[in-house]
BADRENTI-170310 format. One line per 10 residues: number of its first residue (from 1); for each residue x, y, z of N, C-alpha, C. Coordinates in Angstrom, 3 decimals. Each point is the difference from the previous one (the first is absolute). Example, Ala and Ser with C-alpha at 12.3 -4.5 7.8 and 13.67 -1.06 7.14 Angstrom:
// residues 2
1 = 13.190/-5.690/7.800/-0.890/1.190/0.000/0.900/1.200/0.000 ~ -0.350/1.050/-0.720/0.820/1.190/0.060/-0.770/1.090/0.730
// end
This chain:
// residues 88
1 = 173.247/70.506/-91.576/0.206/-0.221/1.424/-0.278/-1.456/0.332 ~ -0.504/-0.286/0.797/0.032/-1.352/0.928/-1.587/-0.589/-0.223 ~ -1.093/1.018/-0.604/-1.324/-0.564/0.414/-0.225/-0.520/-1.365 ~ -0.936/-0.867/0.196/-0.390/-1.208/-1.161/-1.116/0.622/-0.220 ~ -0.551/0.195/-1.661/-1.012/0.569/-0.231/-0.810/-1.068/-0.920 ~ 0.623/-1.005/-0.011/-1.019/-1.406/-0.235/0.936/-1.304/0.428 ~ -0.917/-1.357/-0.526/1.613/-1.263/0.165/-1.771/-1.244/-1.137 ~ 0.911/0.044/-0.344/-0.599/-1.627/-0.782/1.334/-1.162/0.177 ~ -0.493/-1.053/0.318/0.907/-1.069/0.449/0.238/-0.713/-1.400 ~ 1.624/-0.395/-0.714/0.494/-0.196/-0.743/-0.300/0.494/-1.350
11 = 0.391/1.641/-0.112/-0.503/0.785/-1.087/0.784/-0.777/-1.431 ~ -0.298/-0.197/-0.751/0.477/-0.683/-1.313/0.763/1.394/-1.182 ~ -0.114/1.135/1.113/0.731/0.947/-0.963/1.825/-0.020/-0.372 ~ 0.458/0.740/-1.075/1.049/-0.240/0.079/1.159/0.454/0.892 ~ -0.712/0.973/0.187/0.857/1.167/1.193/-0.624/-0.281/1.696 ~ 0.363/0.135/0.737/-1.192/0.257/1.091/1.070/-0.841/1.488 ~ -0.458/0.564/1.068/0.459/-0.011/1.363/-0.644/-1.652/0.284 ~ 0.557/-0.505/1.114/-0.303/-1.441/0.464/-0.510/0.244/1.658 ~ -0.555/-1.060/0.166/-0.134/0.173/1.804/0.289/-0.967/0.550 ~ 1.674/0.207/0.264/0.646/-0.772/0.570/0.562/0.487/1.207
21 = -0.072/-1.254/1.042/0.900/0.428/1.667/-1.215/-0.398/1.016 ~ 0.371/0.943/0.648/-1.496/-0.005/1.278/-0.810/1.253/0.116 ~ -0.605/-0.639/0.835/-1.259/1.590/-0.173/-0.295/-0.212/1.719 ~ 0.155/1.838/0.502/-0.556/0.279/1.534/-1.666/0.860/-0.236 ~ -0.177/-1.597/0.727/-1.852/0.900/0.194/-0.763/0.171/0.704 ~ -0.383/0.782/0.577/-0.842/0.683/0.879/-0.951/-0.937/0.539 ~ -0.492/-0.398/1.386/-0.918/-1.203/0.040/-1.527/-0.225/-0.752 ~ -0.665/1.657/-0.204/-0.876/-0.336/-0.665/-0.081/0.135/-1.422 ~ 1.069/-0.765/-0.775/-0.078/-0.716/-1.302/-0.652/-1.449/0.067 ~ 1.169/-0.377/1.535/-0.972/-1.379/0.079/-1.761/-0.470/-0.292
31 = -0.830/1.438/0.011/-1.338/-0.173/-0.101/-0.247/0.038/-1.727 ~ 1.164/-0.540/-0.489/-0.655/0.848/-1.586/0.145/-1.944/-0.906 ~ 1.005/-0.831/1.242/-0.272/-1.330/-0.737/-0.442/-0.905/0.962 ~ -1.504/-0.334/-0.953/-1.145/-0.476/0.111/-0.082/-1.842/0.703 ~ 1.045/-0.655/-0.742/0.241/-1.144/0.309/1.331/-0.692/-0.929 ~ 0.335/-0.842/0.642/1.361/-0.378/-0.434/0.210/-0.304/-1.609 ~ -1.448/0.619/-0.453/0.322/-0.039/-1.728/-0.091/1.166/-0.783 ~ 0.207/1.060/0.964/0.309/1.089/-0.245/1.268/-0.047/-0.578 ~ 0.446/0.928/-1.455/0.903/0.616/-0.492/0.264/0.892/0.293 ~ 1.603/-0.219/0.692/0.173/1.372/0.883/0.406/1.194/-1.029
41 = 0.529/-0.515/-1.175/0.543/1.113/-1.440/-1.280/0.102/-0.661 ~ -1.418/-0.119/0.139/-0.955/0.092/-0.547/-0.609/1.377/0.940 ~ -1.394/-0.140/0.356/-0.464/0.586/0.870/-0.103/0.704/0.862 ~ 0.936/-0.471/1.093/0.581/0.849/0.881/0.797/0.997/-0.814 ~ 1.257/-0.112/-0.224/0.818/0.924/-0.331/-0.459/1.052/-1.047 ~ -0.486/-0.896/-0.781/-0.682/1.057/-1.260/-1.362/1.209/0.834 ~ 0.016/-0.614/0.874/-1.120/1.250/1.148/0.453/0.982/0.501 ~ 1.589/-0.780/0.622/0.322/0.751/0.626/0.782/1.411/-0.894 ~ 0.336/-0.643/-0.782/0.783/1.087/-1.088/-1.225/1.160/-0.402 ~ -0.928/-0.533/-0.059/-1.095/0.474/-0.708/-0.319/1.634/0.875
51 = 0.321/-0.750/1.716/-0.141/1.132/1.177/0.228/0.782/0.110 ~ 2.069/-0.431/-0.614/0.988/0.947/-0.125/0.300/-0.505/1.706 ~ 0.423/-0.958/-0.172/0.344/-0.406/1.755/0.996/-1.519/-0.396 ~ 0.712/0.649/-1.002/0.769/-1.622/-0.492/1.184/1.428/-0.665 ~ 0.941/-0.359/0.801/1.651/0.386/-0.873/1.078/-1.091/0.211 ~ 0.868/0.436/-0.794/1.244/-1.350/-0.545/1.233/1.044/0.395 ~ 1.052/-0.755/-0.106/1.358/0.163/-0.157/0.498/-0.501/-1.279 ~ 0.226/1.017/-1.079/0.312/-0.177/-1.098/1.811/-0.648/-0.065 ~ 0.155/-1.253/-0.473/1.466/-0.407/0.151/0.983/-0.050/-1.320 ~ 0.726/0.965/-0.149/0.384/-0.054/-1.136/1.325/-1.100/-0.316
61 = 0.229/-0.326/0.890/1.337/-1.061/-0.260/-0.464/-1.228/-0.609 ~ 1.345/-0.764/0.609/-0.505/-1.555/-0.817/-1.153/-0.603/1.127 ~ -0.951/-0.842/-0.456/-1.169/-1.260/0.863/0.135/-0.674/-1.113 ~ -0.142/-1.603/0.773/-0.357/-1.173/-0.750/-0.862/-0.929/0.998 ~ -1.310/0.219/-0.894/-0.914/-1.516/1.104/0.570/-1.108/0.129 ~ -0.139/-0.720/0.932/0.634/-1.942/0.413/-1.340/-0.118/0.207 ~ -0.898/-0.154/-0.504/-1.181/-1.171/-0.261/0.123/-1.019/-0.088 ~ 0.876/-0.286/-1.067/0.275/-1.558/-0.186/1.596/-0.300/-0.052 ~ 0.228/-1.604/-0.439/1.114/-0.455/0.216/1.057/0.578/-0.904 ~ -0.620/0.277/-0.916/0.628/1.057/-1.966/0.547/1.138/0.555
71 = -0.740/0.899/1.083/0.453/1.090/0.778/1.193/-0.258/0.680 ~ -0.171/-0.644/0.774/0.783/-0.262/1.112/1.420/-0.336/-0.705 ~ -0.134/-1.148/-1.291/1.359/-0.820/-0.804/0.751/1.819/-0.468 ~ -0.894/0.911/-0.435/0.507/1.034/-0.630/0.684/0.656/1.023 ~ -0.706/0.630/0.450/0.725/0.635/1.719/1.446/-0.825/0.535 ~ -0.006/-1.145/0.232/1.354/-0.803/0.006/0.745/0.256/-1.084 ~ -0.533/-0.271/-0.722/1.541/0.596/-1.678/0.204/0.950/0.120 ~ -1.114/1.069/0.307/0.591/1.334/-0.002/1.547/-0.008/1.374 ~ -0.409/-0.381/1.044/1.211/-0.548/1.252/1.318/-0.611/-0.779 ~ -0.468/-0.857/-0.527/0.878/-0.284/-0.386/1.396/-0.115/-0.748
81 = -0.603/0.595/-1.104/0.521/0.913/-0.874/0.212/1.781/-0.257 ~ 0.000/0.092/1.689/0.505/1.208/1.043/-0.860/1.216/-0.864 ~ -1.577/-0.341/-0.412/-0.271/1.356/-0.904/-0.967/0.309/0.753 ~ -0.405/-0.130/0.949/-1.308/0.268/1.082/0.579/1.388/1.071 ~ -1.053/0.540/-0.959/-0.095/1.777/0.418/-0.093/0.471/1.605 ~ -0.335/-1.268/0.192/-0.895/0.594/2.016/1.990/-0.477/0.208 ~ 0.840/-0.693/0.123/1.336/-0.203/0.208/0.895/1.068/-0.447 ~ 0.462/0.056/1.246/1.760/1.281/-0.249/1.013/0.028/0.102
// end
C-alpha cells in the first residue's frame, strides 16, 4: 500500500525505491526540525516512518532527477532526439 514502514536517506542497495518529488505535511512536522541543520531525510522522516505517519506514492513510470547540469544536458537529448517518455 502507500505507508512507509522505514526510509534511510540514499540506501546504497541494489534494488530499492527513491524519495523523489514533494512531500504534503501536516504543520506539526514542523516541530520535529530543530534548526536549519536539521536533515530533513535523516531524523525527521525516519521518525516519522517509524510512527507509521509517513506514506508515498509509489511511481512506476519513467523519473529522472535535474540536480545538475549532466541532468538537465540528458533530459534535452532525450527532447531532442524525440525519445522522452513524458511527450506524445
Amino acid at each position: 500500500d502507500s505507508e512507509v514502514v522505514s526510509f534511510k536517506e540514499k540506501s546504497q542497495l541494489t534494488e530499492s525505491w527513491i524519495n523523489g518529488g514533494f512531500f504534503v505535511l501536516e504543520p506539526k512536522f514542523f516541530d520535529m526540525l530543530l534548526n536549519d541543520q536539521t536533515v530533513l531525510e535523516k531524523e525527521p522522516l525516519e521518525k516519522v516512518a517509524s510512527m507509521k505517519e509517513l506514506a508515498a506514492f509509489r511511481h512506476e513510470g519513467f523519473w529522472q532527477c535535474m540536480d545538475h547540469k549532466l541532468d538537465k544536458d540528458l533530459l534535452d537529448q532525450m527532447v531532442k532526439e524525440k525519445k522522452a517518455p513524458w511527450i506524445k
